[in-house]
C-alpha positions, 0 to 999 in steps of 0.5 A: 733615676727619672721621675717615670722611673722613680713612680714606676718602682713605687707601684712595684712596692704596692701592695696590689703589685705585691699581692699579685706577685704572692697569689702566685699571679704575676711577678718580675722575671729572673736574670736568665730571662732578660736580655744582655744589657737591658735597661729602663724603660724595658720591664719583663714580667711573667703572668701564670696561665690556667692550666691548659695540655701542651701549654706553658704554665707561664707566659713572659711580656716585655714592655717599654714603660717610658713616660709611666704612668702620664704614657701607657706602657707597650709590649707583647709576649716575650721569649725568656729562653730565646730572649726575643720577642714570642714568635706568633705561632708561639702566642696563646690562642683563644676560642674564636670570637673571643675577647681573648682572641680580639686582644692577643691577635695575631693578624696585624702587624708585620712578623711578630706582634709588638703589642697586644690589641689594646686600649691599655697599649699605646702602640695600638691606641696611637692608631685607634684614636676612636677607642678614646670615645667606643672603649672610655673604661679601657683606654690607659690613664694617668690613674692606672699602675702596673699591676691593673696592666698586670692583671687585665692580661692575666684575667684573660690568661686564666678565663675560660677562653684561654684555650692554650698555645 
């Protein structure tokens, strides 16, 4: 096991990331949910959504956490059935203008989303090198676990400009 991978489990065996899991927040996703085949550094998580018509009440991620916790993760929406990413069509929405909108936006990117819009997401941080210095107390550290991930993206699923799917 690497080090990354070693630090990785520790924090699942936190006990913000197990309060988490018991709140009913966020937990690991099942077997049937999960790829042929996958290893580390790939991580699939589900987080609980506010309850919204004709919505799921679960989304799925799927992130590369290699390098954690000196690298932030990557990742965007997850397909447990189809297992592949979520197409964009099939991604949350959010009221427009919204903090919400802004970070699980759909318009940049070729096809399907591969990470969300994020300081936490080093595939969108690696070309916004200014958010370093515009958006400090957001950008990933090596201070950061699993579960402030975790929890930055399902706040934003349960708040007010959650709009559904």
């Amino acid at each position: 096991m690497t080090p990354d991978q070693k630090l990785f489990n520790m924090d699942l065996e936190d006990a913000g990331f197990r309060t988490g899991v018991l709140a009913g927040r966020w937990g690991l996703a099942q077997d049937e949910a999960l790829p042929a085949g996958m290893a580390w550094p790939r991580a699939c998580f589900w987080l609980q959504a506010a309850e919204r018509p004709g919505a799921p009440e679960r989304y799925y991620i799927m992130i590369d956490v290699s390098g954690y916790r000196a690298v932030s993760p990557t990742g965007s929406f997850w397909d447990p059935v189809g297992k592949t990413m979520l197409p964009k069509a099939r991604f949350p929405k959010g009221r427009p203008g919204s903090r919400f909108a802004q970070v699980y936006r759909t318009d940049w990117g070729p096809g399907l989303c591969k990470a969300f819009y994020h300081p936490y997401d080093r595939f969108t941080l690696s070309s916004h090198g200014d958010w370093n210095t515009t958006l400090p107390h957001l950008v990933w550290t090596d201070r950061h676990t699993i579960t402030d991930y975790l929890d930055e993206f399902q706040t934003l699923l349960m708040g007010d400009d959650y709009v559904g799917q």
